[in-house]
N, C-alpha and C positions, 0 to 999 in steps of 0.2 A: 578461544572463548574462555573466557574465567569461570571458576570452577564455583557451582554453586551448593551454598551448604545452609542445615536450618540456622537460626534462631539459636538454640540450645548447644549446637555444635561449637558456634563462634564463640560464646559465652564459656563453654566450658575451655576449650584451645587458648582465652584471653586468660580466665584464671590458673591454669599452670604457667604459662609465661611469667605473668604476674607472681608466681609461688616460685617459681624456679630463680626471676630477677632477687628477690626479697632473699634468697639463700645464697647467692653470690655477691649480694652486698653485707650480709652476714658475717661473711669469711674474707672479706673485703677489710683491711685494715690503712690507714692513713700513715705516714714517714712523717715526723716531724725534729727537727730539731733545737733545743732549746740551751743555750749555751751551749755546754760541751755534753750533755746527753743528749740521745734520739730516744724518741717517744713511739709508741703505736697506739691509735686510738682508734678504735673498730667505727667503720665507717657510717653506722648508723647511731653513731654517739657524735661524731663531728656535725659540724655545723658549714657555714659558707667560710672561705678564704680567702681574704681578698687581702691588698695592699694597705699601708695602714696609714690612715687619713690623721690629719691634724687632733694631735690631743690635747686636751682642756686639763691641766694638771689640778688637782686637789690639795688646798692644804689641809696640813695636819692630817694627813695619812701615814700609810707604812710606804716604807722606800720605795716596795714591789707594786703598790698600785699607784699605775702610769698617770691614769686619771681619767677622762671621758672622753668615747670618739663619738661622732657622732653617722651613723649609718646610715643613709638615705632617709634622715628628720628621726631618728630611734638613738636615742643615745644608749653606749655600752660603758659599763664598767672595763677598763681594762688590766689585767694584772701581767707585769712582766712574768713569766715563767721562768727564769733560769734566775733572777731576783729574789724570785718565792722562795728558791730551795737554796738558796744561799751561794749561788753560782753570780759570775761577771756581769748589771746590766746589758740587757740587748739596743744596740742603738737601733732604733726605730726610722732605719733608712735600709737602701738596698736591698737583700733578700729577703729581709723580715715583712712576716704575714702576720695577721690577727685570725686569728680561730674563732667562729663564734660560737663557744659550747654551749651557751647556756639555753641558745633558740628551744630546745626540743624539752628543755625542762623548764620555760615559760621565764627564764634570767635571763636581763640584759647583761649577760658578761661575754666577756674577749680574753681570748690570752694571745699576749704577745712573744711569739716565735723567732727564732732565729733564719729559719727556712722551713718551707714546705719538702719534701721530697719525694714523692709522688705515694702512687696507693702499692701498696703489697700483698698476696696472698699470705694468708695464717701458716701454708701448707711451706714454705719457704722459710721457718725460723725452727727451730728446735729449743725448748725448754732446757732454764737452766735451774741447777737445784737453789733454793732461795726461804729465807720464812719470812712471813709478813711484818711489818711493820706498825705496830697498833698506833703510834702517832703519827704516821702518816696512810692511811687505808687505803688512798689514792693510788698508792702505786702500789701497780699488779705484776703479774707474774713479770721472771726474766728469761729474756731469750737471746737467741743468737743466731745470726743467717748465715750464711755459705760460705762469707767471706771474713767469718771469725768478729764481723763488730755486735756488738754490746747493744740491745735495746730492752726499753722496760713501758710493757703497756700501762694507757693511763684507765681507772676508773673514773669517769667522769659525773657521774653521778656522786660517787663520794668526795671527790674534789670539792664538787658544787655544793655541798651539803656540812662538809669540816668547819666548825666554829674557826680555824684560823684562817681558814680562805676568805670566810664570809666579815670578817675583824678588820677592814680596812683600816678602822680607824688608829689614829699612832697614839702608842701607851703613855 
């Protein structure tokens, strides 16, 4: 017979799960690769990942923005990622994903990835010495995991936010 408990018990037992989930997706970081860098983007800054649908090009934008997907009737901006930083377009076939960062700060944007590569603990990389970047804010600390490769987390909220991200239009 199952074990019976108040009201108050259940409620409190849900809110630690709930508090414990919310700190493991904390420390919970996303693999992405964008040309020839990997990325880590804390998994409560990522958005959905999915395969990347038929785009709608813009004229007279910049090279790096792909142009418009359209997301179950929600159109996104999309920006190549490895384009932005002056890295090889991504062909937008095969492993290449769309990131949707912008869901959680209320922008239809997409970045366009070279591959997903699954999720990571934070506890798994080790800091490299590094200083910031004032023209580009976006990129956060650098690290490196067990097996000596190179990654650099993304701020995404300063991405989202850089007069050149948001400049699609061509000069």
């Amino acid at each position: 017979m199952a074990k019976r408990i108040s009201l108050h018990e259940f409620q409190a037992g849900l809110a630690r799960r709930l508090a414990e989930a919310r700190d493991t997706r904390a420390s919970a970081l996303l693999a992405i690769q964008a040309g020839k860098r990997n990325w880590l983007v804390d998994l409560t800054e990522a958005g959905e990942i999915l395969a990347v649908p038929p785009l709608a090009p813009v004229p007279l934008s910049q090279h790096w923005f792909r142009g418009l997907a359209s997301v179950r009737g929600t159109l996104f901006g999309v920006v190549d990622f490895a384009s932005f930083h002056n890295d090889t377009p991504i062909a937008a076939a095969g492993h290449a994903r769309l990131l949707l960062v912008g869901v959680r700060h209320d922008l239809n944007c997409a970045i366009l990835v070279s591959r997903a590569l699954g999720l990571r603990a934070i506890e798994d990389f080790e800091a490299l010495p590094a200083s910031p970047d004032p023209e580009q804010p976006w990129i956060g600390d650098q690290l490196r995991d067990s097996r000596g490769t190179h990654w650099t987390r993304l701020k995404v909220a300063d991405l989202l936010n850089h007069p050149s991200f948001l400049d699609a239009a061509q000069s």
